[in-house]
C-alpha positions as CSV (number, residue, x, y, z in Angstrom):
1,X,-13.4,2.2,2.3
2,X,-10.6,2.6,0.0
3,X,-11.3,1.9,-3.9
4,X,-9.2,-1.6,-4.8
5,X,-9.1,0.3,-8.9
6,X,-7.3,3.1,-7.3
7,X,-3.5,1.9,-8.7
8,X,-0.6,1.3,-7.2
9,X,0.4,1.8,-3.6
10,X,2.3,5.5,-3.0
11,X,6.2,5.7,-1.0
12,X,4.2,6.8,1.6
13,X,2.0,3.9,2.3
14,X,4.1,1.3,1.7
15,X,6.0,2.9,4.4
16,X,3.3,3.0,7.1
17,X,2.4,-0.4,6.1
18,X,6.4,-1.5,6.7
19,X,6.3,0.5,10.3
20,X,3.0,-1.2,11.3
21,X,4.3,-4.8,10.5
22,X,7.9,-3.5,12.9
23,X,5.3,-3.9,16.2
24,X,5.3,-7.3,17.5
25,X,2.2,-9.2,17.1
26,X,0.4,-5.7,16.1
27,X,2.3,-7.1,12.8
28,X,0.6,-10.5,12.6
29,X,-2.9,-9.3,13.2
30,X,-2.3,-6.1,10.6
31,X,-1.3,-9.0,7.7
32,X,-4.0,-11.2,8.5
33,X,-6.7,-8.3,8.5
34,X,-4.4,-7.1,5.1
35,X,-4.7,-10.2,3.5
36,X,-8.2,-11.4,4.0
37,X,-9.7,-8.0,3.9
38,X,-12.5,-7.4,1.5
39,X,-11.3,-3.5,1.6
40,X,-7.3,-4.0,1.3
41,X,-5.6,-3.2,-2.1
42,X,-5.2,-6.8,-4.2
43,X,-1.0,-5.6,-4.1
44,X,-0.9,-5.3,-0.5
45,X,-3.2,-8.0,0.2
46,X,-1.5,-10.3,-2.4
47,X,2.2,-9.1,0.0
48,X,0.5,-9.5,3.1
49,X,-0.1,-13.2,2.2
50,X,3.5,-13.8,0.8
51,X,4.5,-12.7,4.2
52,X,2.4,-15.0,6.2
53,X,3.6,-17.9,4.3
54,X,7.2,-16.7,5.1
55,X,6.5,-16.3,8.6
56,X,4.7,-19.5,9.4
57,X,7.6,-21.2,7.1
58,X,10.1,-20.0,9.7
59,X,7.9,-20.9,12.5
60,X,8.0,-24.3,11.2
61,X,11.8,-24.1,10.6
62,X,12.3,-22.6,14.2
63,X,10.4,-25.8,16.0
64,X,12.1,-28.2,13.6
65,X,15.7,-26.7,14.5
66,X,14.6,-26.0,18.5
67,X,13.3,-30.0,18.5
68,X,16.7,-31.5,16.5
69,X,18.3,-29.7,19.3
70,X,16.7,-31.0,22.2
71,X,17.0,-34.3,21.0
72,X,20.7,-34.1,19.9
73,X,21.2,-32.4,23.6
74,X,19.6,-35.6,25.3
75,X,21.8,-37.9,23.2
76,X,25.1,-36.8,25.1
Protein backbone atom coordinates (compact mmCIF):
# COMPACT_ATOMS: atom_id res chain seq x y z
CA UNK A 1 0.00 0.00 0.00
CA UNK A 2 1.70 3.12 -0.94
CA UNK A 3 1.73 6.14 1.77
CA UNK A 4 -0.63 9.10 0.05
CA UNK A 5 2.02 11.76 2.50
CA UNK A 6 4.82 10.32 0.52
CA UNK A 7 5.12 13.72 -2.02
CA UNK A 8 5.12 14.13 -5.24
CA UNK A 9 5.11 11.59 -8.05
CA UNK A 10 8.97 10.74 -9.46
CA UNK A 11 9.83 10.97 -13.70
CA UNK A 12 9.63 7.53 -13.46
CA UNK A 13 6.14 6.95 -12.41
CA UNK A 14 4.53 9.37 -14.10
CA UNK A 15 5.92 7.60 -16.96
CA UNK A 16 4.63 4.03 -16.25
CA UNK A 17 1.37 5.62 -15.38
CA UNK A 18 1.48 7.46 -19.09
CA UNK A 19 2.44 3.89 -20.83
CA UNK A 20 -0.35 2.08 -18.81
CA UNK A 21 -3.05 4.61 -19.89
CA UNK A 22 -1.37 3.97 -24.10
CA UNK A 23 -3.29 0.26 -23.85
CA UNK A 24 -6.72 0.44 -25.00
CA UNK A 25 -9.34 -0.13 -22.48
CA UNK A 26 -6.33 -1.46 -20.03
CA UNK A 27 -6.39 2.61 -19.88
CA UNK A 28 -10.00 3.13 -18.76
CA UNK A 29 -10.01 0.56 -16.10
CA UNK A 30 -6.31 1.70 -14.74
CA UNK A 31 -8.05 5.57 -14.32
CA UNK A 32 -11.02 4.37 -12.82
CA UNK A 33 -9.18 2.06 -10.26
CA UNK A 34 -6.64 5.48 -10.09
CA UNK A 35 -9.23 7.73 -9.36
CA UNK A 36 -11.48 6.02 -6.91
CA UNK A 37 -8.76 4.14 -5.16
CA UNK A 38 -8.46 4.55 -1.48
CA UNK A 39 -4.52 3.65 -1.96
CA UNK A 40 -3.74 6.03 -5.23
CA UNK A 41 -1.67 9.28 -4.55
CA UNK A 42 -4.50 12.38 -4.20
CA UNK A 43 -2.10 13.92 -7.55
CA UNK A 44 -2.59 11.01 -9.61
CA UNK A 45 -5.96 10.34 -8.47
CA UNK A 46 -7.01 14.00 -8.69
CA UNK A 47 -5.30 13.47 -12.89
CA UNK A 48 -6.90 10.29 -13.28
CA UNK A 49 -10.30 12.08 -12.80
CA UNK A 50 -9.52 15.13 -15.03
CA UNK A 51 -8.93 12.51 -17.55
CA UNK A 52 -12.10 10.71 -17.29
CA UNK A 53 -14.07 13.86 -17.59
CA UNK A 54 -12.04 14.53 -20.80
CA UNK A 55 -12.71 11.27 -22.11
CA UNK A 56 -16.39 10.90 -21.54
CA UNK A 57 -16.54 14.74 -22.88
CA UNK A 58 -15.23 13.51 -26.17
CA UNK A 59 -17.45 10.47 -26.04
CA UNK A 60 -20.19 12.78 -25.86
CA UNK A 61 -18.77 15.01 -28.65
CA UNK A 62 -18.04 11.85 -30.80
CA UNK A 63 -21.95 10.65 -30.70
CA UNK A 64 -23.12 14.20 -31.06
CA UNK A 65 -20.91 14.70 -34.29
CA UNK A 66 -21.48 10.78 -35.54
CA UNK A 67 -25.59 11.52 -34.97
CA UNK A 68 -25.55 15.34 -36.84
CA UNK A 69 -23.98 13.21 -39.53
CA UNK A 70 -26.37 10.63 -39.99
CA UNK A 71 -29.04 12.87 -40.00
CA UNK A 72 -27.49 15.43 -42.35
CA UNK A 73 -26.59 12.18 -44.61
CA UNK A 74 -30.47 11.19 -44.60
CA UNK A 75 -31.39 14.73 -45.61
CA UNK A 76 -29.86 14.39 -49.18
Amino acid sequence: MQDINQGTQSVGQWMLTLLITFIPLVNIIALLIWAFGSSTHPEKSNWAKAMLIWFAIFIGLSLLMTLLGLGAGSAM
